[in-house]
C-alpha positions as CSV (number, residue, x, y, z in Angstrom):
1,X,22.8,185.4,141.5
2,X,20.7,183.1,139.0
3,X,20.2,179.6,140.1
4,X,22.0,176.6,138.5
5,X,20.2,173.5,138.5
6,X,21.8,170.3,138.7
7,X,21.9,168.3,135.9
8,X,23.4,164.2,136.9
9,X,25.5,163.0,134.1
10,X,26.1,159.2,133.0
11,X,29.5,158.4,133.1
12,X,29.0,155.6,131.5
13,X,28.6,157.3,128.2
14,X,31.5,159.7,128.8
15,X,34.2,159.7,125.9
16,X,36.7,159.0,128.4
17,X,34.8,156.0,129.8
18,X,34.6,154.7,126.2
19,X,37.9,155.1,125.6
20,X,39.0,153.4,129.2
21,X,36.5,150.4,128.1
22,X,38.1,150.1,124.9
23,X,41.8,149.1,126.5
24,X,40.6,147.7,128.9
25,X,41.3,143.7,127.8
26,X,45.0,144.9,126.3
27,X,46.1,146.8,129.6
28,X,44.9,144.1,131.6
29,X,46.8,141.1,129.5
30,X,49.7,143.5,129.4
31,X,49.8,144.0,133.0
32,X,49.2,140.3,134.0
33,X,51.9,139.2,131.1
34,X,54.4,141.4,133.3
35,X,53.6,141.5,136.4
36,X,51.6,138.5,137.3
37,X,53.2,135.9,135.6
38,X,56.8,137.1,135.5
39,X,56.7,137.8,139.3
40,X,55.5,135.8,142.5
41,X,54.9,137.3,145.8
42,X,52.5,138.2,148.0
43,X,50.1,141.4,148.1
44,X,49.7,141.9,151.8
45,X,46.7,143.9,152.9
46,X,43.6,144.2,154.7
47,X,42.4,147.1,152.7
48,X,38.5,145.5,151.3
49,X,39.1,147.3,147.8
50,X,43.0,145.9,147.4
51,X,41.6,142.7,148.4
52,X,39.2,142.6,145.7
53,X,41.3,143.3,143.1
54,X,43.6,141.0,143.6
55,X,41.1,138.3,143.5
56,X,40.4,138.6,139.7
57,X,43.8,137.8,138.8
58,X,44.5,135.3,141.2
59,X,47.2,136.8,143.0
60,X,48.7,135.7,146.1
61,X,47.4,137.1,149.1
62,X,47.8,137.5,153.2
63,X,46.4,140.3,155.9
64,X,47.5,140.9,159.3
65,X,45.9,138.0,160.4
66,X,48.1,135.5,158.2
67,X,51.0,137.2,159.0
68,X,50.4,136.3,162.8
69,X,49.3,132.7,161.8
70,X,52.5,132.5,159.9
71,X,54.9,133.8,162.4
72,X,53.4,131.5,164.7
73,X,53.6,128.4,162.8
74,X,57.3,129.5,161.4
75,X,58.1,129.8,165.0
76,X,58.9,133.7,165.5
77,X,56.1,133.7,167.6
78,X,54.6,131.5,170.3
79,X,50.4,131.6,169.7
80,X,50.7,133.6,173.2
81,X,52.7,136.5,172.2
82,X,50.5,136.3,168.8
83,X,47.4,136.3,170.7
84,X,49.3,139.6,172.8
85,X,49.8,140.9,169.8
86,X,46.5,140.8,168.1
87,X,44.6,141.8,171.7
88,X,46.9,145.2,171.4
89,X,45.9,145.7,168.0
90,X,42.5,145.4,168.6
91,X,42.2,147.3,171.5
92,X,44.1,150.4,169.4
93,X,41.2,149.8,167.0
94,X,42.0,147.3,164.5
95,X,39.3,145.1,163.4
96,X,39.7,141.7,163.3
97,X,37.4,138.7,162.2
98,X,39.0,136.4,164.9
99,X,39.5,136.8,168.3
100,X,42.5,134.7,168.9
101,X,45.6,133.3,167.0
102,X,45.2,130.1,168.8
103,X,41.8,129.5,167.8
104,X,42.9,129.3,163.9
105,X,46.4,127.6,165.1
106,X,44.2,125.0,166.5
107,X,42.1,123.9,163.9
């Protein structure tokens, strides 16, 4: 069995790259001509990457944390039961960058 050695390739210089790079302005203007400006909504995720993206093109956003904050201050929640909530979540392993509801209620 002869030995095959690795060779890294740039991907940036790939035909398909170049190609991809070359719509790139048209699909995006396209996309934002229907989809961002004829629609309004909210992308809800907590999901880094989705987050990101929708950043560029300004587009509405919310995680699991606004959707508690909102419940609370649209009154399907009291901040105890959204506090309840987030405690159970976090202790089945979600990660969250507050600790409480009420703390961000109360600001």
């Amino acid at each position: 069995m002869a030995l095959t050695v690795y060779k890294p390739r740039n991907p940036l210089e790939s035909p398909l790259f170049g190609l991809l790079e070359s719509l790139y302005d048209s699909v995006k203007g396209v996309w934002e001509e229907r989809f961002i400006l004829e629609r309004s909504g909210t992308v809800v995720t907590d999901d880094r990457a989705a987050r990101n993206v929708c950043r560029e093109p300004k587009v509405s956003l919310t995680g699991t944390i606004g959707i508690l904050v909102a419940s609370v201050r649209d009154s399907l929640l009291t901040q105890i039961a959204a506090d309840e909530v987030l405690q159970a979540m976090m202790g089945k392993g979600f990660h969250s960058p507050v600790r409480r509801i009420s703390d961000i209620i109360r600001r």
